[in-house]
C-alpha positions in Angstrom: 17.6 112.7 -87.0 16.1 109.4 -85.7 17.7 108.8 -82.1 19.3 105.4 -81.2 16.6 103.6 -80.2 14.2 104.8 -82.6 13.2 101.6 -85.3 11.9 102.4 -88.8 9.6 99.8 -89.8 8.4 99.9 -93.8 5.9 97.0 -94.7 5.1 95.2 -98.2 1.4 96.4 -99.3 -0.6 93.4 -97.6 0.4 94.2 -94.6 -1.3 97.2 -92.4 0.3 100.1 -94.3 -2.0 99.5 -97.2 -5.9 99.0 -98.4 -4.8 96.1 -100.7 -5.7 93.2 -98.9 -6.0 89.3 -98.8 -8.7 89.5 -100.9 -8.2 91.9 -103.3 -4.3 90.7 -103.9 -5.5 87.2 -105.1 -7.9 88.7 -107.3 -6.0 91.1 -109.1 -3.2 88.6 -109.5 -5.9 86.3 -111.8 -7.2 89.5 -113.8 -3.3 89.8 -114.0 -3.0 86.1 -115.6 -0.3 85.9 -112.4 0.4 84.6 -109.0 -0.3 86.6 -105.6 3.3 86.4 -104.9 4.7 87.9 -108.2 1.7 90.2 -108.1 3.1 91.1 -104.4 6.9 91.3 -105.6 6.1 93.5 -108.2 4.2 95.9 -105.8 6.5 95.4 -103.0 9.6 96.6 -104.9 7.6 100.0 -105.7 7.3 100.5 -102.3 11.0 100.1 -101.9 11.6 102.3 -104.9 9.4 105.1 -103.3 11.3 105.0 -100.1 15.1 105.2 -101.5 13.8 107.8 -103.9 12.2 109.9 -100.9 15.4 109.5 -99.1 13.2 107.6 -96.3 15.5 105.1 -94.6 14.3 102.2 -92.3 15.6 99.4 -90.4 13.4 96.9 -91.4 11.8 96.4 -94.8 9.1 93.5 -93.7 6.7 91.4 -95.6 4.3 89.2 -94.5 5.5 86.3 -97.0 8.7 85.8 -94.6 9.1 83.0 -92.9 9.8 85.1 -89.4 6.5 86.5 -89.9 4.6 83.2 -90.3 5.7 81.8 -87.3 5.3 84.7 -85.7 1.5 84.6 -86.5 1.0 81.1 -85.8 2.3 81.2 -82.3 0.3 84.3 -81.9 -2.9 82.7 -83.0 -1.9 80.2 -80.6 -1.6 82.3 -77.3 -5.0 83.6 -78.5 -6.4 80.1 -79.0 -4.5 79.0 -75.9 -6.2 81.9 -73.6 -9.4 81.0 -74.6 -10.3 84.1 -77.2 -11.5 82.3 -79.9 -13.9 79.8 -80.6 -15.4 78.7 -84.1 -19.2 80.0 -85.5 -21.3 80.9 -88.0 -21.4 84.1 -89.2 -23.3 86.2 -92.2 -23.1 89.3 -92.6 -22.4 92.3 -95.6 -18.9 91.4 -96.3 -16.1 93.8 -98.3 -13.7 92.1 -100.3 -11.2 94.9 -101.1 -11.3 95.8 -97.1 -11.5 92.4 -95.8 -14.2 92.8 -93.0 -17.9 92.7 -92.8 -19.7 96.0 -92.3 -23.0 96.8 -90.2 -26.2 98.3 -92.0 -25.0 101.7 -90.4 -22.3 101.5 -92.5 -23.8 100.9 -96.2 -25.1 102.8 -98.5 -27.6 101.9 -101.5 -26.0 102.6 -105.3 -25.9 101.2 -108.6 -23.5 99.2 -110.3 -22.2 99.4 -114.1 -24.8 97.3 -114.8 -27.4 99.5 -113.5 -28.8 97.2 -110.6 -29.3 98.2 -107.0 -26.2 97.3 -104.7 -24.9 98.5 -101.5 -21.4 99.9 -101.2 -19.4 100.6 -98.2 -20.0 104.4 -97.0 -16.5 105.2 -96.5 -15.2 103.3 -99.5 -17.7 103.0 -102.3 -16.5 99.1 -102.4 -19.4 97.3 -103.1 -20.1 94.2 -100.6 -22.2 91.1 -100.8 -24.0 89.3 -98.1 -21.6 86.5 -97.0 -22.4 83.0 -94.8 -19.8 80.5 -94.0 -18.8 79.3 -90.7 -15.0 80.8 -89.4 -13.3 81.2 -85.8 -14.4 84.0 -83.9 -12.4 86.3 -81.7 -14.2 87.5 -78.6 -13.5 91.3 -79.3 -16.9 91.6 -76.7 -14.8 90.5 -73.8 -12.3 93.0 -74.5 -14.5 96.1 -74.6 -14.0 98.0 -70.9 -10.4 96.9 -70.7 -9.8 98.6 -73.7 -11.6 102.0 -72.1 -9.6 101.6 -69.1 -6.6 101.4 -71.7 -7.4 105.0 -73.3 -8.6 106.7 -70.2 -5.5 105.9 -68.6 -3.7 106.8 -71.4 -5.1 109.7 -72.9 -2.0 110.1 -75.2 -2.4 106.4 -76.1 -4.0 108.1 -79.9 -2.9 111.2 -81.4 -3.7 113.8 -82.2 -6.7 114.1 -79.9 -9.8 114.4 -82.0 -8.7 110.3 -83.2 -8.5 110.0 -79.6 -12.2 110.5 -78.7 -12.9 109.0 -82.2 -12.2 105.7 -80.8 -13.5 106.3 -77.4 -16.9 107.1 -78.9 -16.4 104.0 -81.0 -16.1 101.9 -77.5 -19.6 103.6 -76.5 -20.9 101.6 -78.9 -21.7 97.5 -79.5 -18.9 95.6 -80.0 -19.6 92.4 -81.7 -17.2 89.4 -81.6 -15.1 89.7 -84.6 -14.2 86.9 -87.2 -11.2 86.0 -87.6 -10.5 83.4 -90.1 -12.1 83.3 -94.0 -12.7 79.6 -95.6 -10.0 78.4 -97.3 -11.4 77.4 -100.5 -12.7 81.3 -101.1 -9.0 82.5 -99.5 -6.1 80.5 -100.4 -3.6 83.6 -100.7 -3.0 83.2 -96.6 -1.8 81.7 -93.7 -3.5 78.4 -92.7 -5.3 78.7 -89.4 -2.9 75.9 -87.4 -5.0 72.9 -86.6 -7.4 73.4 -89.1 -6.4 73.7 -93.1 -9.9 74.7 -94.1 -9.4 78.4 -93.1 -7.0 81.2 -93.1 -6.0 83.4 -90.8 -8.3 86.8 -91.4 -5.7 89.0 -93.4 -5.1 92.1 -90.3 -4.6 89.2 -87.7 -2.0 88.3 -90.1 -0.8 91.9 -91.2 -1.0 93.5 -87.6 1.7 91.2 -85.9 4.0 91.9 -88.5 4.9 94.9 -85.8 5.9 91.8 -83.5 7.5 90.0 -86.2 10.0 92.2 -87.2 11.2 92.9 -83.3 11.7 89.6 -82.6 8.3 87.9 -81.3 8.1 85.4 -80.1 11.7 85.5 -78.5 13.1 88.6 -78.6 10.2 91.6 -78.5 10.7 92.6 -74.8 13.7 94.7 -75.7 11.0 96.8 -77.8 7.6 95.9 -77.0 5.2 98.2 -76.0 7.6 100.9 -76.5 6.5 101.1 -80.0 5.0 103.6 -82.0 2.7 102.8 -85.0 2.3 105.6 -87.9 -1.6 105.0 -89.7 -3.7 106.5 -91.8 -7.4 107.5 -90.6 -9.5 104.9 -92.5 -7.6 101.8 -91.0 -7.7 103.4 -87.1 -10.4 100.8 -86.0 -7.9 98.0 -86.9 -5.2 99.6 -84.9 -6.8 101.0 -82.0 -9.8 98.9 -81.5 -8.9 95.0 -83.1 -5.1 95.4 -82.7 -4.7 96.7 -78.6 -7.9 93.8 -77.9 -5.8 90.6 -79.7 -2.9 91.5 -77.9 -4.9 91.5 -74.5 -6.0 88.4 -75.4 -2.2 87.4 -76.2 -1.1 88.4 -73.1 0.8 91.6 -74.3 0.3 94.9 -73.6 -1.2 98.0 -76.5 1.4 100.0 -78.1 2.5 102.9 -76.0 1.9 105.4 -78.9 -0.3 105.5 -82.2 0.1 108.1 -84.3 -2.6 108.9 -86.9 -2.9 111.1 -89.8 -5.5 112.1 -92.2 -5.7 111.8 -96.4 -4.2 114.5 -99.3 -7.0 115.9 -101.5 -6.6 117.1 -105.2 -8.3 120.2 -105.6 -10.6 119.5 -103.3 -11.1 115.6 -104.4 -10.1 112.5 -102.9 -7.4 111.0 -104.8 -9.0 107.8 -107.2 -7.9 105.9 -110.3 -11.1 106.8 -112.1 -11.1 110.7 -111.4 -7.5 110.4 -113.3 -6.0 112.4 -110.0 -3.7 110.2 -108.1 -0.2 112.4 -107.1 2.7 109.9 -108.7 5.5 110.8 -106.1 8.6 110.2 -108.5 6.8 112.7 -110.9 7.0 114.9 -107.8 10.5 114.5 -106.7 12.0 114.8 -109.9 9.5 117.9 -110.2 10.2 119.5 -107.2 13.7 117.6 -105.7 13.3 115.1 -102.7 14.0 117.8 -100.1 11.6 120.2 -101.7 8.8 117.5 -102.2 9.4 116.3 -98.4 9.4 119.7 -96.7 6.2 120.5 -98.7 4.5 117.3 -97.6 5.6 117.8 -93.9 4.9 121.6 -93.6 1.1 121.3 -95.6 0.5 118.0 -93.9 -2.0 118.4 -91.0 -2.4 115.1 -89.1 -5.9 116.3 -87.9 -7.9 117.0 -91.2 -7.1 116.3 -95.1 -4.9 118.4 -97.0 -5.1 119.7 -100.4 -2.9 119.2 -103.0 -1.8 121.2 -106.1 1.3 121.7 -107.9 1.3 125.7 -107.6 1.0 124.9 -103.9 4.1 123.3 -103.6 5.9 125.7 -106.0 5.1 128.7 -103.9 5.8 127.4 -100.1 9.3 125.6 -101.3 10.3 128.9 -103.3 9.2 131.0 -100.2 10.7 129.2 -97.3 13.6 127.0 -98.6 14.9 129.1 -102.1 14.6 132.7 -100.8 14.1 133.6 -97.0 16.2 130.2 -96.1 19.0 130.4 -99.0 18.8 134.2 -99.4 19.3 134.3 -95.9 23.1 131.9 -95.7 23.7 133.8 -99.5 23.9 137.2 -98.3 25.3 136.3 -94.7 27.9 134.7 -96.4 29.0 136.9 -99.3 32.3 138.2 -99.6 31.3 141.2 -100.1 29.8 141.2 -96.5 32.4 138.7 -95.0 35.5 139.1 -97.1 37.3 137.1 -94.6 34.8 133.9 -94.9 35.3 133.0 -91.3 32.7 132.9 -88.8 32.9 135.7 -87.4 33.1 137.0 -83.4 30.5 137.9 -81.2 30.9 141.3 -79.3 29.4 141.7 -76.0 30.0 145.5 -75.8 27.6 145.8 -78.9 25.1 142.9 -77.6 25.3 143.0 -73.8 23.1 140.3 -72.0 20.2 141.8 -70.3 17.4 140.4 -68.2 14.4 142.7 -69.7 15.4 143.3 -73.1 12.8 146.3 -72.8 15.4 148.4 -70.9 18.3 147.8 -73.8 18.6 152.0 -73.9 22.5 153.5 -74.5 23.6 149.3 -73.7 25.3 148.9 -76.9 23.8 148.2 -80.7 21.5 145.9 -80.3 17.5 146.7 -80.3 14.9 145.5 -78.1 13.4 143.9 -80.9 17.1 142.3 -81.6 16.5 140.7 -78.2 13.2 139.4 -78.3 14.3 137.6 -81.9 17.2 136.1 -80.3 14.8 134.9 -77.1 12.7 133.0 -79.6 15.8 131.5 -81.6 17.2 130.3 -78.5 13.6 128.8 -77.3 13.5 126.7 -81.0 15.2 123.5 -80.7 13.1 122.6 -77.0 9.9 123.4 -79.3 10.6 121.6 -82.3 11.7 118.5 -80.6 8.1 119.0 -79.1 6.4 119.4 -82.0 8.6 116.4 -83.5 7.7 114.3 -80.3 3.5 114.9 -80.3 4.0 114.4 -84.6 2.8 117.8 -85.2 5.9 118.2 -87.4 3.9 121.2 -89.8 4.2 123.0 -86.6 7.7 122.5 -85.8 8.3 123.9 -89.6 5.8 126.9 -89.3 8.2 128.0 -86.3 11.3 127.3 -88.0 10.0 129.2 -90.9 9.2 132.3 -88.6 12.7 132.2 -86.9 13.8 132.4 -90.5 11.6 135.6 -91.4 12.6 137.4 -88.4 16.4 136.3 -89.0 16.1 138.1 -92.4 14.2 141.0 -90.8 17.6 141.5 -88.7 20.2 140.8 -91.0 18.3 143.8 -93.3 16.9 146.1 -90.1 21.0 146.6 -89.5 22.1 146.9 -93.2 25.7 145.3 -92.6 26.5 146.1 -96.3 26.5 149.8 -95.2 29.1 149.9 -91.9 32.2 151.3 -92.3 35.0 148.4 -91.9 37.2 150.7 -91.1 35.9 152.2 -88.0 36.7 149.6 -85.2 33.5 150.2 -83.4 31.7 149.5 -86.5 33.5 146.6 -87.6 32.5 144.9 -84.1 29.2 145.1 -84.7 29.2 144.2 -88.6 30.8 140.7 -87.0 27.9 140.7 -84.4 25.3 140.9 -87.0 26.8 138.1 -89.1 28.4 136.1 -86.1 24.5 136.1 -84.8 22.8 135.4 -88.4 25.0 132.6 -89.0 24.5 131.0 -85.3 20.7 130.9 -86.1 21.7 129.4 -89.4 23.3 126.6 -87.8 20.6 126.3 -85.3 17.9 126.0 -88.5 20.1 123.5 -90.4 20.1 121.4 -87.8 16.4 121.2 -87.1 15.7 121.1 -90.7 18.2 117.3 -91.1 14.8 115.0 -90.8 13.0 117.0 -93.2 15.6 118.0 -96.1 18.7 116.0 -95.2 20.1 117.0 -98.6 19.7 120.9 -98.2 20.5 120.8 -94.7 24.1 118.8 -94.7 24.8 121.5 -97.7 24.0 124.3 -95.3 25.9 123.3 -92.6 29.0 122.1 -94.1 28.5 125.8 -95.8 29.0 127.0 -91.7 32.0 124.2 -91.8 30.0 122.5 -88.8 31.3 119.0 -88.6 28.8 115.8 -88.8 29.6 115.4 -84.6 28.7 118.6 -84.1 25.1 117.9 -86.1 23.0 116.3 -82.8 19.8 117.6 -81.8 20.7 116.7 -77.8 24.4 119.3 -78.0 22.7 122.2 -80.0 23.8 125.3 -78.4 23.0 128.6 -79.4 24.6 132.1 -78.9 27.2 130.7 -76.5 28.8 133.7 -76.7 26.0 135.5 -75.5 26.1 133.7 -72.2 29.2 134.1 -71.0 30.5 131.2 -72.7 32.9 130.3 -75.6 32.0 129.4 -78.8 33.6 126.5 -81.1 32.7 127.9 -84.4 33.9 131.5 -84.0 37.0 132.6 -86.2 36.3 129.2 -88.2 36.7 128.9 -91.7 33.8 128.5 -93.5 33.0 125.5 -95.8 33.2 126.0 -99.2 30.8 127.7 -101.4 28.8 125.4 -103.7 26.5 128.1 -104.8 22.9 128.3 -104.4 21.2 126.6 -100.9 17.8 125.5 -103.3 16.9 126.4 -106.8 13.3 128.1 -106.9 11.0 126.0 -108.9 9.6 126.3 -111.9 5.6 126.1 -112.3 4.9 122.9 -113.6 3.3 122.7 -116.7 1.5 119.5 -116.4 0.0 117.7 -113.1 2.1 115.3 -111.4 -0.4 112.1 -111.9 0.4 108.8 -111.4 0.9 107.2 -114.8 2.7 103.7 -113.3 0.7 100.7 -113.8 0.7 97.8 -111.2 
């Protein structure tokens, strides 16, 4: 779970978070026949609708309509103004309404509209642009270029993961032009006014990008947070946030974020998700499909920050039955069967059968346990360091992949032993049926704890299945094995929770795609 200090920011779709810009809001509000702000509302509560539906809580829902945020941009543009960043020019150029920025010739490419006739479209986007005049403010983005190399090569974990990292790097090899700033206000009303000057508005990711400052307090209040601040962004906005963004705050006086974290796009069977292919994934299709834990651990055990990931519905079915329905809840089912634990306690550890050795290699006539027995336990007990590593550098599919290997060789133990088969009535036997258990529902405990971020629902089922209380649920006091080291152990000869049946239904195959039929 989220520590302490840890702030969850969502954002309305203006702001960074999204492509729908500026622009391309107050457009699609008059071929709506309404406003930008009911347009906005509208999308906005989606958003929020999506979150509590994924079970994704935050401590801020922010939109760049609020007030706070408004002031916060207009004493920003200020410090900019005030430190001598901007000044006002012509520019022309091959401008992108939908993206809200001007792209180079490198960038285009020659197509053909519905009409037939030649156009050029953005390369990355297939958003056609149109060559654009008027006069705005310029921000002098040159100035800024070999402070901002000094920033990355002093911080080479400033991006992640790395291959984003030398992205931008290669990116600062390059020309930087100045960058405008502002768009006339006759074409752009949907905006903040520039202060000083109501013929122009404030260029929609100045505006959207100090929403991170907004919501921690800026202009009064950030230093408790800022730059100890993460940011979470897709690939195709990454020039905004480490090139644009880390430059305007220079120029603010403020220092980069200490962290941004990047990741790449979902696929469809090999396609990129688009309205007019018919393919785009509705997610509350998807978690009534699949349940929110199942949906969510899918999405975080496929999802690879570095490259896109594909997407199909028989994909998700057969990782979620796999790892969550049967190694996972097979695993707490037949540990915790009365058949196998009549008592439903957890059960105690016995040294005699498990001694503690230091090379597990010389584990002959030392009790039950195998030297395979000890190298599984060695890699249980090494877990929670490496998933909160994994967690830490967002490489959270890794963190999973071991969890779901612990889990494999837990259920290779539980059935190399055969508990089902020892004689409870021979006291040397019994000890080590409680062993096997005791140690197969201590890694258990140990996965439902690692798993709370990623299935909160499943997890808080499986651990209050192991009766362990919600203090006892921390990340920072996981133990494991206590026993095992010389040490006592809280849970042994506890009752076990009750049992509310299966961990996770396997899913069915879906018979029809999960594609987004809601209409904006």
């Amino acid at each position: 779970t989220p520590e302490p200090c840890a702030m969850w920011l969502a954002a309305e779709p203006s702001s960074p978070s999204c492509r729908r810009t500026k622009g391309s809001i107050q457009q699609a509000a008059a071929a709506a026949g309404t406003s930008p702000p009911e347009l906005c509302e509208r999308v906005s509560s989606l958003f929020h609708q999506a979150l509590t539906h994924a079970a994704v809580s935050f401590t801020d829902f922010t939109r760049t309509s609020e007030p706070r945020h408004q002031r916060a941009v207009r004493h920003f543009w200020g410090a900019l103004r005030d430190g001598g960043a901007l000044y006002k020019g012509s520019y022309e150029g091959w401008y992108c309404t939908p993206e809200e920025c001007f792209l180079p010739e490198s960038q285009l490419a020659e197509r053909r509209d519905a009409q037939g006739r030649p156009c050029k479209v953005s390369l990355e986007t297939g958003h056609q642009v149109h060559w654009t005049k008027e006069e705005n403010y310029m921000f002098r983005l040159s100035a800024f270029q070999d402070p901002l190399r000094k920033w990355l090569r002093d911080n080479p974990q400033a991006i992640s993961p790395y291959p984003f990292y030398q992205r931008v790097l290669h990116w600062l090899e390059e020309d930087l032009p100045d960058l405008s700033v502002s768009r006339e206000r006759s074409r752009l009303q949907w905006g903040i006014p520039v202060p000083s000057d109501s013929t122009q508005t404030i260029y929609v990711w100045v505006d959207a990008l100090v929403n991170y400052l907004s919501v921690v307090g800026y202009p009064e209040t950030h230093g408790e947070w800022w730059p100890a601040v993460h940011h979470v962004v897709g690939k195709d906005i990454l020039k905004f946030h480490a090139v644009y963004w880390p430059a305007l705050l220079m120029a603010a006086g403020l220092a980069p974020p200490e962290r941004i974290l990047v990741h790449s796009h979902w696929t469809v069977h090999g396609q990129k998700m688009s309205k007019s292919l018919g393919n785009v994934i509705d997610p509350f299709a998807c978690i009534g499909q699949y349940t929110v834990d199942g949906f969510r651990y899918f999405l975080l055990r496929q999802g690879v920050p570095e490259r896109d990931c594909d997407y199909y519905d028989e994909k998700v079915v057969k990782v979620v039955n796999s790892e969550l329905a049967d190694a996972l809840g097979g695993l707490l089912n037949r540990s915790t069967a009365l058949s196998i634990n009549p008592s439903n306690t957890y059960p105690c550890f016995s040294e005699s059968c498990f001694p503690k050795v230091l090379d597990y290699r010389e584990t002959k006539g030392m009790g039950r346990a195998s030297a395979e027995d000890y190298e599984f336990v060695a890699s249980v007990a090494s877990l929670p360091l490496q998933v909160a590593n994994y967690f830490e550098g967002f490489q959270i599919y890794k963190a999973l992949e071991c969890i779901a290997l612990c889990v494999r060789q837990t259920n290779s133990f539980f059935q190399r032993h055969r508990p089902w088969k020892l004689n409870r009535k021979d006291p040397a036997e019994q000890l080590w049926l409680d062993t096997i258990i005791h140690v197969t529902l201590e890694c258990l405990r140990v996965y439902g704890t690692l798993l709370q971020p990623v299935i909160p629902h499943t997890a808080d089922r499986l651990l209050s299945r192991l009766a362990v209380e919600p203090e006892e649920r921390g990340l920072s006091s996981l133990t494991f094995l206590a026993r095992y080291n010389g040490k006592s152990c809280p849970f042994e000869g506890r009752q076990l929770g009750p049992d509310t049946g299966i961990l996770f239904h396997r899913l069915e195959k879906s018979r029809q795609p999960q594609i987004e039929t809601k209409k904006l």
